[in-house]
C-alpha angles and dihedrals in degrees: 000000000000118000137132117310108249119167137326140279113216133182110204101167122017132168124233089252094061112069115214116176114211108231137118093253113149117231129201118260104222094049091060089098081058091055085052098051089044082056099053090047087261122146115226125203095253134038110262099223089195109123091201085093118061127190113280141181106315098197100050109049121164131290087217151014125198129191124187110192112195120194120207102037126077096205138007127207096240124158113250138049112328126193124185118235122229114218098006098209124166109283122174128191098242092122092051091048087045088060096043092056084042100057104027105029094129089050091057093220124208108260117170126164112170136177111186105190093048087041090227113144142163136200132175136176118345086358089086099057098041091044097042098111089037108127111231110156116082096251083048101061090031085053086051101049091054084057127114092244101044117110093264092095098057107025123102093237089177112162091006118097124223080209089060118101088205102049093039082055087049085048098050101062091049074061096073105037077057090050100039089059088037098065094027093065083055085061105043096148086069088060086047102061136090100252115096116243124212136199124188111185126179111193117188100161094109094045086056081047097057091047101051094036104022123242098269093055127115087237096056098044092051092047086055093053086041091050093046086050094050088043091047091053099044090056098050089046098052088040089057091045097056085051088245101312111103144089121243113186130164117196105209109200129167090208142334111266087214122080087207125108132228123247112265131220120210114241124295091353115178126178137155136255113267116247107210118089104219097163092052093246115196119246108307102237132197145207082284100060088081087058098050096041095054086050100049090045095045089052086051100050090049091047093051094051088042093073103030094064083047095055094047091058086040092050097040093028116123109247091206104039096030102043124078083198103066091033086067095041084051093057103048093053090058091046078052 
């Protein structure tokens, strides 16, 4: 799994269920959608051999992950454990979400991926009813900021300027990390249920930052301590949401090693999960399948030892002393 360091892998909320070792083990760029789906009690096609995941709690697997991917930046100073990521090449969450539709269609899950600056965005299930009112143009997100309730009004812009295309376009997108907790908190019973949720951001607002300013510049260093606040908070927030289970990763790369380009989604798309089962796919289980497993096994278990305690006082019981049956057949040959 050697390649070039790109970027970093970092863990800021995580619940008990979930196992991160804390170590400075490298892991492959383009199997961090497997770490997701590991995360999330998910199988993947091949073995991961990073020892940063441990094996955790296999009935009790999160109600979330989320995953922030900024771009610009090859590592950012979050709390939590960080990896860094070898070959750093473009990855998206499409298999995690596949399974997601696969195994829990009838339960309409919350999936959202969402790239503001390239306005690509992706909803599925709940998610459009929760994120309707979500802004993701560009005149969208530029007409919220200048709201009464953006985070204008609260954020330290210091060096950064609200006249600035490019800043406008960094604080946008903190923007939406502030909105997506907003109306989801309107809408807490979809935290509560037993469908897993998923939410898939690319931020590229610093990166735009770094271009227009330089790296070394005071613009771009306070938008890197204003963007690992926001993050910071986010993540609290969701995780709080999600009453402490759920997983809460940002993936921090400079820039992708790899000239091709993900795959892209229109606005606001929204299909369905195909019905036909052309891989031959086992029986898509839910939250209910380790219920009905432990009762099943448990039955059984009781049944087994049932008879086979009957079967011991059968095999070892006194015909004549035991048995009503020979008692009375006992009897009538004496009255004869």
């Amino acid at each position: 799994f050697l390649g070039v360091r790109g970027g970093e892998f970092s863990i800021l909320r995580s619940p008990q269920s979930v196992v991160f070792r804390e170590g400075s083990w490298p892991i492959p760029g383009e199997r961090i959608p497997d770490v997701a789906a590991l995360t999330m009690g998910f199988s993947v096609e091949e073995d991961l051999p990073w020892p940063g995941l441990a094996v955790g709690d296999l009935f009790h697997r999160p109600r979330a992950t989320v995953l922030v991917t900024v771009k610009g930046v090859d590592k950012l100073p979050v709390k939590g454990f960080s990896y860094p990521i070898d070959n750093a090449v473009p990855f998206s969450l499409d298999s995690v979400a596949n399974a997601i539709h696969t195994l829990f269609s009838e339960e309409t899950p919350v999936v959202l991926q969402l790239a503001p600056s390239e306005e690509r965005v992706y909803m599925v299930g709940k998610a459009n009813a929760v994120f309707e009112d979500l802004s993701v143009t560009l005149r969208q997100l530029r007409n919220r900021l200048f709201q009464d309730s953006s985070i204008l009004s609260s954020l330290p812009l210091n060096s950064l300027s609200r006249n600035n295309e490019v800043d406008l376009l960094f604080l946008s997108e903190l923007q939406v990390l502030h909105d997506i907790t907003s109306l989801l908190s309107r809408h807490k019973h979809l935290a509560k249920d037993h469908s897993p949720d998923l939410y898939s951001l690319e931020l590229s607002g610093l990166e735009e930052v770094g271009k227009r300013y330089g790296e070394d510049s005071q613009q771009f260093k306070d938008a890197s301590q204003i963007l690992v606040d926001s993050l910071q908070k986010f993540a609290d927030e969701m995780f709080n949401l999600y009453g402490g289970n759920a997983v809460v990763e940002v993936v921090a790369v400079k820039e992708f090693n790899s000239a091709l380009s993900r795959k892209t989604r229109s606005i606001l798309q929204s299909s369905q999960p195909k019905k036909e089962n052309p891989y031959n796919l086992a029986y898509p289980y839910n939250y209910d399948y380790s219920v009905i497993f432990n009762i099943i096994l448990w039955m059984m278990i009781g049944l087994a030892l049932a008879v086979i305690v009957i079967s011991y006082n059968l095999w070892n019981m006194d015909p004549g002393y035991d048995s009503i049956i020979y008692r009375m057949t006992n009897q009538k040959i004496r009255m004869d």
